[in-house]
C-alpha positions as a Markdown table, in Angstrom:
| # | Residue | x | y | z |
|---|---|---|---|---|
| 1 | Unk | 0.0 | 0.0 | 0.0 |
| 2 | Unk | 3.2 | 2.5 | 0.6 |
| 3 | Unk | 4.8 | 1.7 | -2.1 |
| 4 | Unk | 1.6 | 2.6 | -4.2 |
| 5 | Unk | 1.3 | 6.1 | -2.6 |
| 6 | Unk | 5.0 | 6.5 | -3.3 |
| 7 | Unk | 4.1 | 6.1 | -7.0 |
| 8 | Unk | 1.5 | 8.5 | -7.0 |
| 9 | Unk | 2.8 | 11.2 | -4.7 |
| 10 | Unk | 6.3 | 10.7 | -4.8 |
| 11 | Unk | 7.4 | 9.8 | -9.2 |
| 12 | Unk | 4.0 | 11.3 | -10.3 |
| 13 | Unk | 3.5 | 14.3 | -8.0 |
| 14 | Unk | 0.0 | 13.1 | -7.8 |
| 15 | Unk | -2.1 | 13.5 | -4.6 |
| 16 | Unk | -4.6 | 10.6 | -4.7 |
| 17 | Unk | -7.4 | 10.3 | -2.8 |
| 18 | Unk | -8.4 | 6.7 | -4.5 |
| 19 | Unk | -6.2 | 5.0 | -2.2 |
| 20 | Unk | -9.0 | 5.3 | 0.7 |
| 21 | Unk | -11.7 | 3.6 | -1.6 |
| 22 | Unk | -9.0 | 1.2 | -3.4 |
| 23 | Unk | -7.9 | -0.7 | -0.4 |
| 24 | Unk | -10.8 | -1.7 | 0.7 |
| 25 | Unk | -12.1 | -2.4 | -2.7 |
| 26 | Unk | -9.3 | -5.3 | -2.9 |
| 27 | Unk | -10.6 | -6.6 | 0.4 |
| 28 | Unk | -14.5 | -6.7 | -0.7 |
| 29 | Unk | -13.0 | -8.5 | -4.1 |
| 30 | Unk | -10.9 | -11.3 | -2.0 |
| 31 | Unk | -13.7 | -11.4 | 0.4 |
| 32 | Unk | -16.2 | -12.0 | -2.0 |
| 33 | Unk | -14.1 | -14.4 | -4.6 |
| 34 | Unk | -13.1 | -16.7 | -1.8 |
| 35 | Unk | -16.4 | -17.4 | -0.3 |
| 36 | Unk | -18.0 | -17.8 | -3.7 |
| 37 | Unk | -15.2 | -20.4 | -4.6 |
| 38 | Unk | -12.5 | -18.8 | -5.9 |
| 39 | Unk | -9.0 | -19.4 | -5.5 |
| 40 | Unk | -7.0 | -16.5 | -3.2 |
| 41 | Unk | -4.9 | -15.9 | -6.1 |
| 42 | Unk | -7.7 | -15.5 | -8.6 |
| 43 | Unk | -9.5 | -13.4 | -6.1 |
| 44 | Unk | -5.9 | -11.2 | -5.7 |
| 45 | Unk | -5.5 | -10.9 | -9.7 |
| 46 | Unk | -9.0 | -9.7 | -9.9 |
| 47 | Unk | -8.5 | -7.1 | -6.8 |
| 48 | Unk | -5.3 | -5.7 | -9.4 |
| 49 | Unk | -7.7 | -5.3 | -12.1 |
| 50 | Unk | -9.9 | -3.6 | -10.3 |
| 51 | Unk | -7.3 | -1.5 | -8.3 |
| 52 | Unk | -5.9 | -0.8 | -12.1 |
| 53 | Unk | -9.5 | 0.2 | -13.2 |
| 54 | Unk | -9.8 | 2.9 | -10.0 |
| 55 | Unk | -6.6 | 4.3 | -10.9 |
| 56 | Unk | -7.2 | 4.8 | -13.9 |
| 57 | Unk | -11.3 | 6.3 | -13.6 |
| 58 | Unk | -9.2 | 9.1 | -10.9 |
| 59 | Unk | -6.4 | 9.5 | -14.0 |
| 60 | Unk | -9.2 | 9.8 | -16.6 |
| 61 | Unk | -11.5 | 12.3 | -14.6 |
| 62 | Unk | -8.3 | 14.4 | -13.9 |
| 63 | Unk | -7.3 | 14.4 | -17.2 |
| 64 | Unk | -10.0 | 14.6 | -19.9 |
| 65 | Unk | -12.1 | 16.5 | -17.8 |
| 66 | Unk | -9.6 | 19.1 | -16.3 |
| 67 | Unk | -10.8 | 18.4 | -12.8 |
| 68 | Unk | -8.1 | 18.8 | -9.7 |
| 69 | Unk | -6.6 | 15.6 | -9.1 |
| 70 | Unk | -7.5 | 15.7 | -5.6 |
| 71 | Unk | -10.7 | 16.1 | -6.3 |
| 72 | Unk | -10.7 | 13.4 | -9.1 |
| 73 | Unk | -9.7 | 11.1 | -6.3 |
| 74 | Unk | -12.4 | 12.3 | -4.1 |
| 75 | Unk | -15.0 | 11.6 | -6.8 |
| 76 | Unk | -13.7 | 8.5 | -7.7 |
| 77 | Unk | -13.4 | 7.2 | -3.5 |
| 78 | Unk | -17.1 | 8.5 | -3.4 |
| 79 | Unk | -18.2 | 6.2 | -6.3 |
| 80 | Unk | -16.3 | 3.4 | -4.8 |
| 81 | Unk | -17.8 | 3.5 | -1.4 |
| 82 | Unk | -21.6 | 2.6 | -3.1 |
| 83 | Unk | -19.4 | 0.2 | -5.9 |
| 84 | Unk | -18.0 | -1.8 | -2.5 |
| 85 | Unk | -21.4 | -2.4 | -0.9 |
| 86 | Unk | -22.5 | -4.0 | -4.2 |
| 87 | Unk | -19.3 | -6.3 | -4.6 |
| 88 | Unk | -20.8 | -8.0 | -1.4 |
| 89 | Unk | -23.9 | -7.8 | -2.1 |
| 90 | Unk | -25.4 | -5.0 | -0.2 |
| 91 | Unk | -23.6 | -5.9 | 2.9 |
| 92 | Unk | -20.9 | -4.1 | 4.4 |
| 93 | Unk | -18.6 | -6.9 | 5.3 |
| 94 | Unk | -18.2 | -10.3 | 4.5 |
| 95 | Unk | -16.5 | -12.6 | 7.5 |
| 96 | Unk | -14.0 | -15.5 | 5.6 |
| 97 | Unk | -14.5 | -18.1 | 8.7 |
| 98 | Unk | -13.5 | -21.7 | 7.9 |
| 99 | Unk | -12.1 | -20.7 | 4.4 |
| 100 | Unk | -9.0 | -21.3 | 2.6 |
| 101 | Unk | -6.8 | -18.2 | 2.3 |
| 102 | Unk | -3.7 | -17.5 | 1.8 |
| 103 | Unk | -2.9 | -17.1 | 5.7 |
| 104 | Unk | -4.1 | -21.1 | 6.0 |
| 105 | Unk | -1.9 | -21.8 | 3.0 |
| 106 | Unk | 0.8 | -20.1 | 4.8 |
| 107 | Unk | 0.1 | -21.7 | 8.2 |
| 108 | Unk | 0.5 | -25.4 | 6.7 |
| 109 | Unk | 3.9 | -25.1 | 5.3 |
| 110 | Unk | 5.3 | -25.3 | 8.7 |
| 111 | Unk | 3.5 | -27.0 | 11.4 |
| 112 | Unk | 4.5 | -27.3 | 15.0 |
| 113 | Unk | 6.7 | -24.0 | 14.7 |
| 114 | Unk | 6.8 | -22.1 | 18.2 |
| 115 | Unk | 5.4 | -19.0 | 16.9 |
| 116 | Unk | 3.2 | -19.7 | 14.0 |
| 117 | Unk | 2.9 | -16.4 | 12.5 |
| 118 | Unk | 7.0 | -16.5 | 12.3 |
| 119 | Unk | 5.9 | -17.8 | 8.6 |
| 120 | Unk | 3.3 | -15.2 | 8.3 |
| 121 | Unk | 6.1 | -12.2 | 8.5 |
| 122 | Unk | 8.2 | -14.4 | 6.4 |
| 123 | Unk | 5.9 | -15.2 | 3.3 |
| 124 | Unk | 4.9 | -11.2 | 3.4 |
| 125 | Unk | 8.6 | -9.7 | 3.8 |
| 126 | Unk | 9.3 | -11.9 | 1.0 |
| 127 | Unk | 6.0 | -10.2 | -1.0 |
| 128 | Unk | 7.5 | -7.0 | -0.4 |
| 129 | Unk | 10.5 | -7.7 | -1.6 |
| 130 | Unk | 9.3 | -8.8 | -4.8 |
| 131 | Unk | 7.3 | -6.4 | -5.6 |
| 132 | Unk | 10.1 | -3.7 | -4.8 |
| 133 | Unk | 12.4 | -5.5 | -6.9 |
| 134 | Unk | 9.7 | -5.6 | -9.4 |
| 135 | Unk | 9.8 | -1.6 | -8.9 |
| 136 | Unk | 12.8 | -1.0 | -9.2 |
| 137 | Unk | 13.5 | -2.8 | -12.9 |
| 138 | Unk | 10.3 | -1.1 | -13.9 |
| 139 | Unk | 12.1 | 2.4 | -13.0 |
| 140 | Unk | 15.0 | 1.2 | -15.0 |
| 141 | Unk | 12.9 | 0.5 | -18.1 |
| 142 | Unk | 12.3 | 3.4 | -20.8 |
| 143 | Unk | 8.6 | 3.7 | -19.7 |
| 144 | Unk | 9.3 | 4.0 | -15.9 |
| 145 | Unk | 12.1 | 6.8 | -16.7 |
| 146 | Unk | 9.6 | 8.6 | -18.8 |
| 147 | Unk | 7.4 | 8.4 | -15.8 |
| 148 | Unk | 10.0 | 9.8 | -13.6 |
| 149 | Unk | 10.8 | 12.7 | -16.0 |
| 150 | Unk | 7.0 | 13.1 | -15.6 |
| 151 | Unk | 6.6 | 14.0 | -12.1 |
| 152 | Unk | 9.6 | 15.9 | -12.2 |
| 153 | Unk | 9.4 | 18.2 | -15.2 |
| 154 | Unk | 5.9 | 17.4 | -17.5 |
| 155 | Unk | 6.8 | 20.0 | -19.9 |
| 156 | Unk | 10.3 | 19.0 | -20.5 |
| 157 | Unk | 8.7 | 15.0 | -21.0 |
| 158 | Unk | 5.6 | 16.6 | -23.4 |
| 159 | Unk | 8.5 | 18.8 | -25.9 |
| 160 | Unk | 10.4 | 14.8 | -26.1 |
| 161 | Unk | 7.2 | 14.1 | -28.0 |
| 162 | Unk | 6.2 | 11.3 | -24.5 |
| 163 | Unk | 2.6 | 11.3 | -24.0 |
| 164 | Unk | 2.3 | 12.9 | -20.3 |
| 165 | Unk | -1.4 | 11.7 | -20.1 |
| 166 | Unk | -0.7 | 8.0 | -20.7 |
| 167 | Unk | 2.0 | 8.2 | -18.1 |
| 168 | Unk | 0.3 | 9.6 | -15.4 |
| 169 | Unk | -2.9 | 7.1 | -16.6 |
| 170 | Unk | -0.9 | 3.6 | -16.2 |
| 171 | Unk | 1.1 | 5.2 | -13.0 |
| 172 | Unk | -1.9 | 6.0 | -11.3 |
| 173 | Unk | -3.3 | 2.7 | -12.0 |
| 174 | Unk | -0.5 | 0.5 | -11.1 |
| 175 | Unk | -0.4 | 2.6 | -7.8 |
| 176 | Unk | -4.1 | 1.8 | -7.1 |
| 177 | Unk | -3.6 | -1.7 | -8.5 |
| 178 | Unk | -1.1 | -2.5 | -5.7 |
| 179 | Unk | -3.4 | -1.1 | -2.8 |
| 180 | Unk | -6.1 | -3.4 | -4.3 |
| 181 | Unk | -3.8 | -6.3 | -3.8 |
| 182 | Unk | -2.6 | -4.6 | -0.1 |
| 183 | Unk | -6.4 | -4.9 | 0.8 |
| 184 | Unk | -7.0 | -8.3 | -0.3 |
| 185 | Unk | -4.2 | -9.6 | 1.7 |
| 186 | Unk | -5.4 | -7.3 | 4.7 |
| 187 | Unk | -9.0 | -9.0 | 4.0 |
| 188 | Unk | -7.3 | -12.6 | 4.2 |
| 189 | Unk | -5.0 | -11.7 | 7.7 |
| 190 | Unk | -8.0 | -9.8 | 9.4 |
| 191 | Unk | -10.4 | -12.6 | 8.2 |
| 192 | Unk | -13.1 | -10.2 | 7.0 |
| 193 | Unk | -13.5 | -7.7 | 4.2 |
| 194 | Unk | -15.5 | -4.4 | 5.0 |
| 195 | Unk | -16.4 | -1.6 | 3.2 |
| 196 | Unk | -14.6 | 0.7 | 5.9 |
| 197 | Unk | -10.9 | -0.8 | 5.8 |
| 198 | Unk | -9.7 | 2.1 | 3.7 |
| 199 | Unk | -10.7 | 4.7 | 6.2 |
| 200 | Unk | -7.5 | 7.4 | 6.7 |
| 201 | Unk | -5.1 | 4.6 | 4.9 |
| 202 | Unk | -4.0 | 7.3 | 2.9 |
| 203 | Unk | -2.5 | 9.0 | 5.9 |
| 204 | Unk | -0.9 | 5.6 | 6.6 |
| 205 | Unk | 1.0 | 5.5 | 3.5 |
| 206 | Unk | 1.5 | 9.0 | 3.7 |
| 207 | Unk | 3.3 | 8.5 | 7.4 |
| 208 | Unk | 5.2 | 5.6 | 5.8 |
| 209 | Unk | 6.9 | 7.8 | 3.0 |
| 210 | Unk | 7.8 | 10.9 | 4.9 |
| 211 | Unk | 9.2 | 8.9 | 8.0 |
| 212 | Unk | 11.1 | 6.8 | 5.2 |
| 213 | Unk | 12.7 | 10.4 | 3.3 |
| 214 | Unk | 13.6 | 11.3 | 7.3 |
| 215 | Unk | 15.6 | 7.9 | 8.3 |
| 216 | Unk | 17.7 | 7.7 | 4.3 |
| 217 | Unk | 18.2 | 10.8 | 2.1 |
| 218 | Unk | 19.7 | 9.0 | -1.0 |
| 219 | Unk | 17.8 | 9.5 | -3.8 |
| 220 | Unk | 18.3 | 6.3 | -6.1 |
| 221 | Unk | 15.0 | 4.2 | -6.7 |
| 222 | Unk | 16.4 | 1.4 | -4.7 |
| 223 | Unk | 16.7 | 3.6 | -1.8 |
| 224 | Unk | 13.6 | 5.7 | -2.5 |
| 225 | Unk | 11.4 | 2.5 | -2.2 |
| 226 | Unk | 13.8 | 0.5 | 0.3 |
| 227 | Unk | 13.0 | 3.5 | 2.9 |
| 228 | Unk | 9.6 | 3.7 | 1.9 |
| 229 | Unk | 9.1 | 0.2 | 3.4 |
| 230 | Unk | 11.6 | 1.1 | 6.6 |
| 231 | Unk | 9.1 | 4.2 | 7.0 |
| 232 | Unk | 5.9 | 1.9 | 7.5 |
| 233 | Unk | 7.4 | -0.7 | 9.6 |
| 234 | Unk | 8.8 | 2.5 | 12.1 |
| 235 | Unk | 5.3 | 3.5 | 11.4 |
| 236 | Unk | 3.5 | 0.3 | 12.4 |
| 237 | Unk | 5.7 | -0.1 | 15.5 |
| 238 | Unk | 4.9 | 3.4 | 16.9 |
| 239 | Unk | 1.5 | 2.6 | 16.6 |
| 240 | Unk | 1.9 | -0.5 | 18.0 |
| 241 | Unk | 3.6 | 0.9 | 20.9 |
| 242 | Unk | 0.6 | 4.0 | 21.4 |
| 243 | Unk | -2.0 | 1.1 | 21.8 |
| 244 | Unk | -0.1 | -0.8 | 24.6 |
| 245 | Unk | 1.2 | 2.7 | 26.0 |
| 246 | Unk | -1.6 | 5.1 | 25.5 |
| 247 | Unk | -5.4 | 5.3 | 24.6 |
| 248 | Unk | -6.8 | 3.1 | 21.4 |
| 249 | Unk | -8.4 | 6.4 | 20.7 |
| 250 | Unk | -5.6 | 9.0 | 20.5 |
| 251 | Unk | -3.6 | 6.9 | 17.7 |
| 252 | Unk | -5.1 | 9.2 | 15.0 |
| 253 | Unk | -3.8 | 12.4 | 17.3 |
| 254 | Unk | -0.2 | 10.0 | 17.6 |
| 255 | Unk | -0.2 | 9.8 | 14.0 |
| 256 | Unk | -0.6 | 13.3 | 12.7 |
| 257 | Unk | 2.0 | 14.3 | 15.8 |
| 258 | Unk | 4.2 | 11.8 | 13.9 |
| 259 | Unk | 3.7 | 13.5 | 10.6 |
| 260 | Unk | 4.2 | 16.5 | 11.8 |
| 261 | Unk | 7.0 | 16.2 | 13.3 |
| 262 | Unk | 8.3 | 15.0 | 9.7 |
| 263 | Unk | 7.3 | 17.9 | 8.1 |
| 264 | Unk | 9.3 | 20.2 | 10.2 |
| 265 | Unk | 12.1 | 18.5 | 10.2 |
| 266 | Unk | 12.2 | 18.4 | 6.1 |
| 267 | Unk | 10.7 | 22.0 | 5.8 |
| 268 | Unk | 13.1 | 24.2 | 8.4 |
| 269 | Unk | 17.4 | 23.7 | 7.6 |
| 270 | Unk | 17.5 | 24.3 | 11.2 |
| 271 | Unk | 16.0 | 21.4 | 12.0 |
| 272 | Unk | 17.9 | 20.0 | 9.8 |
| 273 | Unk | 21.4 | 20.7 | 10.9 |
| 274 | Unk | 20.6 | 19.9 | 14.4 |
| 275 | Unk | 19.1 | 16.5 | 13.5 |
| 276 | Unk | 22.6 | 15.8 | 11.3 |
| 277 | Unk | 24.2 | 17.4 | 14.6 |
């Protein structure tokens, strides 16, 4: 899900609010798939479609229509909220009890382990790490460049004769197309898919890039995406440590504290030297 909003507001300079209807959108799919039959990585594929398709409604609205991308994203998360609800069939969750997932998959590689979600962290550090590989080749390729060149300068990329709308459409997509797939595997670990998963995610992933551009300043995509996923695991365990130390109820207060205290640290050179100090 981090590395999703790092596309879109980090190599496309594009605030999207589709992340907050996206996510859980890739639950409801898995949710739905799995107790009507489906395989959990049929039901994942089909979340990525359907993240792909969000993306690129926001990318579409922004762009044909001239509307804000902000906006755009607000539109399309509004849309998705009624589009969820139908996906389960006018209900607002759906529970995955006594069904195969990819956590029970997981589970029975290893049996009689000490700690059985030891695999669990495992099986998803190693999905993270593939898909930021994946990333990071896609950067290196002439379309992920271009992409790059987008968010940075789009006049400079539309004289080369690169079609700035197309870049922005797929990026925008593939973004949303991986928060899908974060919210299907959140679906299959919680062992429910609602309609409200995606509330404030987008401050999540938010937290998760700016804690990330604190910690590591280099600037090469296999940094820029390697601290994006330091960033949310800082993040989680903050937030772990507010509910054992603190109220359930004041993590949103801990959390915009948190990003905050990011932006001052990136926005005053005082800060700055003293941190360094």
């Amino acid at each position: 899900m981090a590395l999703g909003v790092f596309i879109t507001f980090r190599i496309l300079d594009f605030p999207d609010m589709t992340v907050d209807g996206s996510f859980p959108m890739g639950a409801v799919i898995v949710a739905s798939m799995v107790v009507g039959g489906f395989h959990f990585s049929t039901a994942l594929f089909v979340a990525f479609i359907g993240g792909l398709l969000a993306g690129s409604v926001t990318a579409l609205i922004h762009i044909k229509l001239k509307v804000h991308n902000l906006l755009a994203g607000i539109l399309t998360l509004t849309m998705l909220y009624s589009i969820n609800i139908r996906i389960l069939g006018n209900k607002s969750n759906q529970a995955l009890l006594n069904k195969d997932t990819v956590i029970t998959w997981v589970d029975g590689l290893i049996k009689n382990l000490p700690h059985p979600q030891m695999m669990e962290v495992l099986f998803f550090f190693i999905v993270v790490m593939v898909v930021k590989s994946l990333l990071d080749l896609f950067f290196r390729t002439d379309m992920g460049l271009a992409m790059i060149s987008m968010g940075d300068n789009p006049k400079m990329v539309t004289t080369l004769g690169i079609n700035g709308s197309v870049m922005k459409i797929i990026g925008v997509s593939i973004a949303n197309g991986l928060v899908a797939v974060s919210g299907g595997f959140a679906a299959m670990y919680l062992g429910f898919g609602d309609i409200n998963l995606g509330q404030g995610i987008i401050v999540s992933g938010l937290a998760s890039v700016m804690i990330g551009e604190f910690i590591i300043r280099k600037d090469t995509m296999f940094f820029q995406t390697f601290r994006v996923i330091l960033g949310c695991t800082i993040y989680k365990a903050v937030m772990y440590v507010g509910r054992i130390y603190g109220e359930p109820n004041d993590l949103k207060l801990w959390t915009g504290l948190l990003l905050i205290a990011c932006l001052a640290f990136t926005k005053f050179p005082i800060l700055k030297k003293r941190a360094k100090a």
